[in-house]
N, C-alpha and C positions, 0 to 999 in steps of 0.2 A: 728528823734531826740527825741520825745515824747515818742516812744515805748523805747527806746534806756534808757531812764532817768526813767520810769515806771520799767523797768524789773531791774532797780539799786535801784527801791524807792525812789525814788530823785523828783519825779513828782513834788510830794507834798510843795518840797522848791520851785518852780518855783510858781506852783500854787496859792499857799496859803500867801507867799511871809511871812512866820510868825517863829518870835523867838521860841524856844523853851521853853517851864515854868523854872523858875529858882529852882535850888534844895531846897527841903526841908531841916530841921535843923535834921542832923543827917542820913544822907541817905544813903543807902548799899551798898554793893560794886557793885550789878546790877543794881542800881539806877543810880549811878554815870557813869557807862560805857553805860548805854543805854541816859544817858545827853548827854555825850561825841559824841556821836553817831549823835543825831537828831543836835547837837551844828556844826559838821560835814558838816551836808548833803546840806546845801547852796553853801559852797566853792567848795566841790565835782559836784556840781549840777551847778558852773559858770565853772569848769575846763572842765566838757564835752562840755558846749558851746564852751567856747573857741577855746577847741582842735577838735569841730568837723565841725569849718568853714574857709573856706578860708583865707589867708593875709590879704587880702584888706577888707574881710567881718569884720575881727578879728578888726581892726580899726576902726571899727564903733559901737563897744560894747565893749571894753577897757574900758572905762572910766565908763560905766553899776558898781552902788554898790549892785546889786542884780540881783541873776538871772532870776527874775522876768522881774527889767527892761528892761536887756539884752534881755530873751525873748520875749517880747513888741516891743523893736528897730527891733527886725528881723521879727515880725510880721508885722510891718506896712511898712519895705520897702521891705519884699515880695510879701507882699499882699494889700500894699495900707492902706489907712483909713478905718473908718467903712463905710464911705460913699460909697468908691470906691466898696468895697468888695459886698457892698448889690446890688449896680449896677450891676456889672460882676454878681451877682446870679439871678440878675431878667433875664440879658440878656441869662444866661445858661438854664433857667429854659422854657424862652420862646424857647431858639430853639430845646430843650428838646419834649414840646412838640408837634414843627413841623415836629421833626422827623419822614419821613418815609421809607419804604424797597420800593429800587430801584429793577426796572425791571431787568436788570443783574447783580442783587449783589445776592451774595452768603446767607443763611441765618448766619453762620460765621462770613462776613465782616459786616452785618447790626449789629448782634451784636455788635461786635467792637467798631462800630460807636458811638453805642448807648452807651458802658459801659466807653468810652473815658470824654462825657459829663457828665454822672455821675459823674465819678472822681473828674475831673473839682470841679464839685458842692461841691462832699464831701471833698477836700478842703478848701475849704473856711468854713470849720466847720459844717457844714448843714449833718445831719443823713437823709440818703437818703435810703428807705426800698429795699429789692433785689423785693418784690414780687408787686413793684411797678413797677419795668423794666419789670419782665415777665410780666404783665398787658400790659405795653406799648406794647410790640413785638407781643403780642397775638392780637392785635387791630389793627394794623397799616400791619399787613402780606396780599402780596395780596393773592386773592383770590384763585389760586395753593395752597395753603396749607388748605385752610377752610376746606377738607376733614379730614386732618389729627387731624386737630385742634378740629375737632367732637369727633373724636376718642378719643381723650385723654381726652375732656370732659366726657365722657361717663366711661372712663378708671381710671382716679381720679383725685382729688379735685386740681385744678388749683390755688387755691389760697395757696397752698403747695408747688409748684411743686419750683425748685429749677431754675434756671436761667441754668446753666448746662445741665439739665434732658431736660430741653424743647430744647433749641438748639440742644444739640445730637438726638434726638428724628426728628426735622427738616431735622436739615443734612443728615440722613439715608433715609428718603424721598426723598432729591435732590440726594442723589447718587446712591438709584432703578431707579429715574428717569432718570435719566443722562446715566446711563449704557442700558436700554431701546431704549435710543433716538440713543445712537451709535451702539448697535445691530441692531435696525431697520435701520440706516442707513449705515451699514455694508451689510445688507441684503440687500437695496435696489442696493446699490454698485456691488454687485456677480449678482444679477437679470437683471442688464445693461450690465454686462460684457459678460453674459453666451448668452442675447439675441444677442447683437454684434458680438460675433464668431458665434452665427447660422447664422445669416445673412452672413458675410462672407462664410459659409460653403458652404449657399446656391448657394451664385453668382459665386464660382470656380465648381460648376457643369456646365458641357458640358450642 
């Protein structure tokens, strides 16, 4: 809804919650239309609230004489009080950083994991940096990847590198290795089977 009221210009009536200056004595005819305009953009800026929440939500912001207010009511019964909100961030932030990659999770699903709590956090208004995650992922990977993770040190500036770029970068590691671990045990597979028919070969001799 924010991007929604931004990309209409309308932010501003919600945010700033403020009349527009009153005309000057004598003012032109783009003086007057561009009055007209900011004079506008409150009731345009309660009409997208309105229309852009449920019945039952719509009933609890009804009676909102700005979309200021309005905006406020829906902040604090989605999100709680200021109290609430700072809690739920301490508690995001701590498990944030207990976050670590499981033994059979994929480098994929850790992300996930990881960019799920993020969210969370940025949510609750809190600018939360990408090159903070990669830091996180880069420190917490077990030790299977510390090769790779040389390399790309060695390769470029990690404090660059993009959340994307490292994951994919990951994941083409787990899947040399993966494809590795089923050829060799593919091979090991044809190596039991071809020994088992000698044997049988053996034992149908006279």
């Amino acid at each position: 809804m924010k991007t929604y009221l931004q990309a209409h210009d309308l932010w501003s009536a919600v945010e700033n919650n403020a009349e527009p200056p009153p005309l000057r004595a004598n003012p032109t005819v783009a003086q007057m239309r561009q009055h007209v305009e900011e004079t506008a953009k409150k009731p345009k800026a309660m009409a997208c609230l309105q229309n852009g929440v449920s019945d039952v939500i719509f009933t609890r912001i009804m009676a909102c004489d700005s979309p200021k207010q309005a905006w406020d009511r829906l902040k604090e019964e989605f999100m709680g009080s200021e109290k609430t909100r700072q809690q739920q961030l301490i508690n995001l932030r701590r498990d944030f950083e207990n976050l670590k990659m499981k033994e059979a999770e994929t480098i994929k699903q850790y992300a996930d994991r990881i960019m799920a709590t993020v969210n969370n956090i940025r949510l609750l208004g809190v600018d939360f940096a990408e090159s903070r995650v990669v830091e996180k992922v880069i420190t917490t990977l077990p030790e299977r990847f510390e090769s790779k993770i040389s390399s790309l040190e060695d390769s470029r500036d990690l404090t660059t590198i993009s959340l994307s770029e490292l994951v994919n970068s990951l994941y083409a590691l787990e899947q040399r290795r993966a494809n590795r671990q089923e050829e060799n045990s593919e091979g090991a597979f044809q190596a039991r089977a071809k020994e088992s028919s000698s044997a049988n070969q053996r034992g149908k001799k006279p």
